[in-house]
C-alpha positions, 0 to 999 in steps of 0.5 A: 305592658313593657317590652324588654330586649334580650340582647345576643352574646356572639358579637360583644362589639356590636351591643353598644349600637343596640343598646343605643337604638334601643335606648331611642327605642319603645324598649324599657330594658335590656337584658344580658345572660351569664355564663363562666364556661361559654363564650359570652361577654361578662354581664356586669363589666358589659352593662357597666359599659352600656349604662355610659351609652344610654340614658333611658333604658334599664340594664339588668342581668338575666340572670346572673349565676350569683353562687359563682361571684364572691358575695362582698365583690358583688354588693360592689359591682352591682352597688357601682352599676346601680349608681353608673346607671343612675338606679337604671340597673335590676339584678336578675340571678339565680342558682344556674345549674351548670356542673362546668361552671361550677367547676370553674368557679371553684363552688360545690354545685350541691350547695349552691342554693344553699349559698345564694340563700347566705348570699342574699342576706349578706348582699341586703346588709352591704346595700343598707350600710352596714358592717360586713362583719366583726372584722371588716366595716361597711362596703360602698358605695351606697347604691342610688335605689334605697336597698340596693338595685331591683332583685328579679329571681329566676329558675324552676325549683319551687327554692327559686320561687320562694326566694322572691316573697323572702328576698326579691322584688320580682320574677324572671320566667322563661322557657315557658309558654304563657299556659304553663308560666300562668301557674308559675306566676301564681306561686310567685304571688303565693310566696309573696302573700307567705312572707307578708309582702306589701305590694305586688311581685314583679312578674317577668316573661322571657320569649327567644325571638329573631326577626328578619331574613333567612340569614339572622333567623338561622343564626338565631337558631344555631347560637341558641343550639350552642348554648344549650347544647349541655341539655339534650333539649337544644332542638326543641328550643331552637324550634320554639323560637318566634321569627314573625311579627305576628307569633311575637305579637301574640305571644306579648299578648298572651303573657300580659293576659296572664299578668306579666309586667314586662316580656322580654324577647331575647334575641339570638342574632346578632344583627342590629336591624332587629332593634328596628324590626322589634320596635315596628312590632311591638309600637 
């Protein structure tokens, strides 16, 4: 099974050393989150900026808030970064679920599944070349990977799951324990085989993880406090929060007994020694 990195949000000029360490690390991807209203770096222009750093390591968004991006810019960006990263870049979105960042963005968060349903179709016709519509030609660059980059979907609403047997290649699962994300997997394969997909889906576990002194496990746990403040369950996940080798371990474990791919531990401190700390574990 692969091991990804989530990487933390607070110090944005510290993630080119991560991605680095990383990149000569067990590591196969690093993940970034998105928000408009939140204090984190913008996930495209950031992994653009990681892609020149590394040349291993995959770069992937997770998941980016795709109803609030302007569909055609997006086909571009994520076409641009397919290409920057030598087809090293997955885009994980979703629908988000923010009233702020809604707002912000200046979208009607009743429709935003509704909206990345339209955007998925539009995305998959920029990505193979073809004419953006009666009054606009194609929108390139063409990207590296046939298609346009890896989509992962990630979300809770049985929308989300569809989404992967119709437009996707995998799925994002996080903030679930492997009992809970074993039955959410096994949607996942059943909305693939409703949609006559050849193959497997993907199948992804995120775990929040923080590995090292007093000082980074409690940062860890305040910044994720912070981020989601909004859900009245912020406690809950800070508690839930992995800190020693052996929980890390068996919780990589776990979700490979269940069929994930790939899990990515999310890291909420900014400390890079944990790129060290995490690779000790999981080698």
């Amino acid at each position: 099974m692969k091991i990804g990195l989530g990487l933390p949000v607070d110090e944005p000029a510290v993630l080119v050393d991560w991605a680095r360490r990383a990149d000569a690390g067990p590591f196969r991807t690093l993940g970034l989150l998105d928000r408009l209203v939140f204090g984190n770096p913008e996930p495209l222009v950031t992994l653009a900026h990681l892609a020149a750093a590394t040349s291993r390591v995959r770069l992937q968004t997770e998941v980016l808030i795709a109803p609030l991006h302007n569909t055609a810019l997006l086909a571009k960006q994520s076409a641009t970064l397919d290409r920057l990263s030598g087809g090293r870049f997955t885009l994980g979105i979703g629908v988000g679920g923010r009233a702020d960042d809604c707002f912000a963005a200046g979208i009607d968060i009743r429709t935003r599944g509704r909206r990345l349903d339209e955007q998925m179709t539009l995305l998959h016709r920029i990505w193979a070349g073809e004419p953006y519509g009666s009054g606009a030609g194609p929108i390139g660059p063409s990207p590296v990977t046939p298609g346009g980059p890896e989509v992962l979907f990630g979300g809770f609403a049985p929308a989300a799951i569809d989404r992967v047997g119709r437009f996707g290649d995998g799925f994002l699962g996080a903030a679930l324990p492997p009992a809970l994300m074993a039955d959410r997997f096994q949607q996942v394969r059943d909305a693939w085989r409703k949609y006559d997909r050849p193959g497997e889906p993907r199948l992804i576990a995120q775990v929040n993880v923080a590995l090292g002194p007093d000082e980074t496990v409690e940062q860890a746990r305040r910044n994720i406090r912070a981020y989601y403040a909004f859900s009245g369950h912020a406690d809950h996940i800070a508690g839930a929060l992995l800190a020693t080798p052996d929980a890390i371990r068996d919780a990589a474990k776990s979700y490979s007994d269940i069929g994930a791919d790939e899990v990515m531990l999310y890291c909420w401190s900014s400390d890079t020694g944990q790129v060290g700390r995490l690779a000790d574990v999981v080698s």
